[in-house]
C-alpha positions as CSV (number, residue, x, y, z in Angstrom):
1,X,38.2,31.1,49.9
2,X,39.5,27.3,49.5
3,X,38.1,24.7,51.6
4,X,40.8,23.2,53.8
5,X,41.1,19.2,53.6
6,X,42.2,17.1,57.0
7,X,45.8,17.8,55.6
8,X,45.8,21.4,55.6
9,X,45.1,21.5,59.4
10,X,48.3,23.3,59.6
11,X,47.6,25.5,62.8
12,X,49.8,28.3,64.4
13,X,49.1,28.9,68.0
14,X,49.6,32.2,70.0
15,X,50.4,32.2,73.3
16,X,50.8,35.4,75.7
17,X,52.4,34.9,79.0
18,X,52.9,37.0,81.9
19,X,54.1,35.3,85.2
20,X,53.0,31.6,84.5
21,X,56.7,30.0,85.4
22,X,54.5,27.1,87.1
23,X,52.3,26.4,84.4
24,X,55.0,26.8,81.6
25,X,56.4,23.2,81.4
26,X,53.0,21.3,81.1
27,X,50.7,23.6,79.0
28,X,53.7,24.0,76.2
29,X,54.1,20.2,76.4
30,X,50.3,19.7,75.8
31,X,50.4,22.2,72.8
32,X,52.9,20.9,71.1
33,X,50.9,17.3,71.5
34,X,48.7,17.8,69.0
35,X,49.1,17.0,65.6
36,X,48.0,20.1,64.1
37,X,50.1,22.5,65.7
38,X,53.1,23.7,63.0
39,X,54.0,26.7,65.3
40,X,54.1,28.1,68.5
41,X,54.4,31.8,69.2
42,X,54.8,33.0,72.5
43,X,55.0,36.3,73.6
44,X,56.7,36.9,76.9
45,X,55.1,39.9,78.4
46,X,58.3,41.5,81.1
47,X,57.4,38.1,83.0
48,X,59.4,38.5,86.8
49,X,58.8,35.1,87.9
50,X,60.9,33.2,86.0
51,X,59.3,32.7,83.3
52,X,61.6,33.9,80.1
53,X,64.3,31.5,81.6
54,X,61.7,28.6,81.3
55,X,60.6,29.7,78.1
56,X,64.5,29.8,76.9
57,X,64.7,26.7,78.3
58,X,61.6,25.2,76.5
59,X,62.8,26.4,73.2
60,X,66.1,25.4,72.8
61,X,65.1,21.8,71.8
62,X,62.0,22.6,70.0
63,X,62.2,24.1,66.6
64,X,58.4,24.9,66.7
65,X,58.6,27.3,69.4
66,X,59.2,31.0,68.2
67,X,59.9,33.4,71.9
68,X,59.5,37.1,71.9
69,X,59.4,39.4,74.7
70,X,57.9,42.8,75.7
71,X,60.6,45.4,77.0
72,X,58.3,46.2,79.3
73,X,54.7,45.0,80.7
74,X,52.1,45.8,78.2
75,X,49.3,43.5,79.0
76,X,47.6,40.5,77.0
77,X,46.2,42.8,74.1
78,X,49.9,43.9,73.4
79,X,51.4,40.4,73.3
80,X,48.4,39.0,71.3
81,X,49.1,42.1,68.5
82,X,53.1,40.6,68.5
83,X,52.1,37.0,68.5
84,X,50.1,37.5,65.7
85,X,52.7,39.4,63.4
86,X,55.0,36.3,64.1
87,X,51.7,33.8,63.3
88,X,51.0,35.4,60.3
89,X,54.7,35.4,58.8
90,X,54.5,31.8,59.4
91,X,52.3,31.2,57.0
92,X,50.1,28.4,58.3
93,X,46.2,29.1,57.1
94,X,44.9,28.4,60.9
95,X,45.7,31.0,63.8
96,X,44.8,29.6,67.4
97,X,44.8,31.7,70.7
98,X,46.1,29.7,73.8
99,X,46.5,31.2,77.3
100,X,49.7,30.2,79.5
101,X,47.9,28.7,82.5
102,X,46.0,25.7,82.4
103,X,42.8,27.0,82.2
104,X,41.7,26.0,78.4
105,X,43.1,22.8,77.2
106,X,45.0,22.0,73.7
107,X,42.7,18.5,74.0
108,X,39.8,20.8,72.4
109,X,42.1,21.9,68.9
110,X,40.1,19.9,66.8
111,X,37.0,20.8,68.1
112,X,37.5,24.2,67.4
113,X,39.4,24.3,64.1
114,X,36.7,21.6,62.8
115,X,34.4,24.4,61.6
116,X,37.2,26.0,60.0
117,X,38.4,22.6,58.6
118,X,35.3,21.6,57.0
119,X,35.0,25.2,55.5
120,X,31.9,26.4,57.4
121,X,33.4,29.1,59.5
122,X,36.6,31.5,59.3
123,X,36.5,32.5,63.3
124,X,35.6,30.0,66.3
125,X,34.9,31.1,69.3
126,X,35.4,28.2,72.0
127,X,32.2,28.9,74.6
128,X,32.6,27.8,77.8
129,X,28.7,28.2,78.4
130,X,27.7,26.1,75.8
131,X,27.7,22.7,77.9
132,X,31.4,21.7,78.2
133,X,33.5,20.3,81.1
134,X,34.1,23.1,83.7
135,X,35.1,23.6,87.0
136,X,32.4,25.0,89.5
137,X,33.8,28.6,90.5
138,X,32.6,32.3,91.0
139,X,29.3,33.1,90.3
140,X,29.6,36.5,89.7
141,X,32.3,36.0,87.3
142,X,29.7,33.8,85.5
143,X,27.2,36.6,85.8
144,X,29.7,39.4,84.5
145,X,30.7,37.0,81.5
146,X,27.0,37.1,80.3
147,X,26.3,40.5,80.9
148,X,29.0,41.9,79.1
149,X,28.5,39.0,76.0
150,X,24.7,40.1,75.9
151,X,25.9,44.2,75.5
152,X,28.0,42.9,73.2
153,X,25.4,40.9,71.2
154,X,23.1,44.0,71.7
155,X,26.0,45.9,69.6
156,X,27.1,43.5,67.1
157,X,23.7,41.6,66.1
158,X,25.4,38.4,67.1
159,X,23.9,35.6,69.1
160,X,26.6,34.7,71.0
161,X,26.9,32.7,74.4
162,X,30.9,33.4,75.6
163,X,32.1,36.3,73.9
164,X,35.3,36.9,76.1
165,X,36.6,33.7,75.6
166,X,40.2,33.8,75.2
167,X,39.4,30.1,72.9
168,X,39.4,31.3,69.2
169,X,40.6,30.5,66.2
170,X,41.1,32.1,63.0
171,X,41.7,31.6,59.3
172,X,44.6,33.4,58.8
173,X,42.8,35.7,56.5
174,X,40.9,37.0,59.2
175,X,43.6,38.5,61.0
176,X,44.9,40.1,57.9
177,X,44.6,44.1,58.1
178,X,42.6,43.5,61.5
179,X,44.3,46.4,63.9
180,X,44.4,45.9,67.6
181,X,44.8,48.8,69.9
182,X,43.4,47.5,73.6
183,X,46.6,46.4,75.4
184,X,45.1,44.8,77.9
185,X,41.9,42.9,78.4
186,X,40.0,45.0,76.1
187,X,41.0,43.3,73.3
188,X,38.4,40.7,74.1
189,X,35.3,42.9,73.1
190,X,37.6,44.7,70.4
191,X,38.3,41.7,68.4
192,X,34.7,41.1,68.7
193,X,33.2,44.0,67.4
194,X,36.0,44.5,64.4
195,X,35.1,41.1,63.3
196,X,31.2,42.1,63.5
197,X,32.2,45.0,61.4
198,X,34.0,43.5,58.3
199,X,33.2,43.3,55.1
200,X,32.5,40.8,54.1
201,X,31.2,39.6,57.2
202,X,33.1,36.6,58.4
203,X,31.6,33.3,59.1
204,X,31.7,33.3,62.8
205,X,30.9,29.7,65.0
206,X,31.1,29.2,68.5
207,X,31.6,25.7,69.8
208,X,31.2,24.2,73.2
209,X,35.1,23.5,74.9
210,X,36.2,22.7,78.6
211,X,36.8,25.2,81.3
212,X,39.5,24.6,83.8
213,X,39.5,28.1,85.6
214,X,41.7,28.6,88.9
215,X,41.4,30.8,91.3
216,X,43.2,34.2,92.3
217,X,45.1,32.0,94.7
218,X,46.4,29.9,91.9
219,X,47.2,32.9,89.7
220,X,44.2,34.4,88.4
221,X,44.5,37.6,86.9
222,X,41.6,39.0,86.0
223,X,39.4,41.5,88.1
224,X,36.2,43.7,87.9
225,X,38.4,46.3,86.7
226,X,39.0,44.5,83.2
227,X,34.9,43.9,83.4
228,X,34.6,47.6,84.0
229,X,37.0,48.5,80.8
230,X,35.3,45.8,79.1
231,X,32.4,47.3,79.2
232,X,34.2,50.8,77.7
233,X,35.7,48.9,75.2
234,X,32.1,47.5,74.2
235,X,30.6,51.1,73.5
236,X,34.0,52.3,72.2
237,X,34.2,49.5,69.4
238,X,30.5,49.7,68.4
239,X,29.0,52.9,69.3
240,X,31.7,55.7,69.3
241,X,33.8,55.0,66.2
């Protein structure tokens, strides 16, 4: 593979969104802030709140926004899978995933592209355990995040601190032929272990971003049940296939 230059920083960002009307305006603004971003996917997934009206909105002044939307909802896995088709007929050699709230920030780009950039790595996963900025919140959240990363290292042979980050970025290649079933959740630990399975194996980083996280008051939509089917997905994706 070519080493990317400074220049060829050309990154396309993915974006799945279900319900995040009040966090539309600002997190699309601060994507689109960033000098490397040529693209911006997002993948509407049967939002009720508002939220394809905003996104309509959004759009219709900036040629670098590309909308799609689910019939029906699917969950996160399902609008990454259709987010990535429309990254990878863009074209640009770096594939990004951001979430809708304001959880991760677009302020950390170059810090995780720069592995990619200097041609050391072809995924970067952006670990929020790794010494960052983050907000102080649930503990056991904290404690299920390890657990399930350490099964997952247990499986894959990888020494990873944050594996269901949704921070990651890709060289385009990587996402090439790479086929996502999980439509929901899962498709954290799935896109794990299929990357630990390649051949030849990837050049996988991890790098230490900032962690925003809300609450369920403020929108948080993940529960124990996704740890639970995380934890399925795990054996699933390394074990059983």
């Amino acid at each position: 593979m070519a080493t990317l230059t400074p220049t060829d920083a050309r990154v396309s960002v993915v974006m799945p969104v279900y319900n995040e009307a009040g966090t539309l305006r600002e997190i699309i603004g601060r994507v689109l802030a960033q000098n490397c971003v040529q693209n911006l996917h997002i993948v509407d997934d049967a939002s009720t709140d508002g939220s394809w009206e905003v996104l309509r909105e959004l759009a219709g002044d900036e040629p670098r926004i590309e909308l799609a939307r689910q019939d029906y909802n699917q969950g996160k896995g399902a609008a990454l899978r259709a987010g990535f088709a429309l990254a990878l007929a863009a074209g640009n050699p770096i594939i990004l995933v951001q979430d809708a709230d304001l959880e991760y920030d677009p302020e950390d780009y170059g810090h995780l592209i720069g592995p990619i950039v200097r041609g050391r790595a072809d995924v970067v996963f952006g670990s929020r355990f790794l010494g960052g900025e983050g907000r102080v919140l649930y503990f056991w959240h904290s404690v299920g995040n390890r657990a399930l990363t350490m099964l997952s290292n247990m499986c894959t042979d990888l020494n990873m601190t944050d594996m269901e980050t949704c921070f990651k970025a890709f060289r385009r290649e990587q996402l090439e032929g790479l086929e996502l079933e999980e439509p929901r959740f899962g498709v954290e630990p799935e896109i794990t272990a299929k990357l630990a399975r390649r051949r030849p194996a990837p050049r996988i980083y991890e790098v230490a971003i900032a962690y925003h996280g809300r609450t369920y008051e403020q929108g948080k939509k993940i529960t124990w049940r996704d740890g639970v089917h995380a934890l399925v997905c795990i054996l699933k994706y390394n074990l059983w296939r």
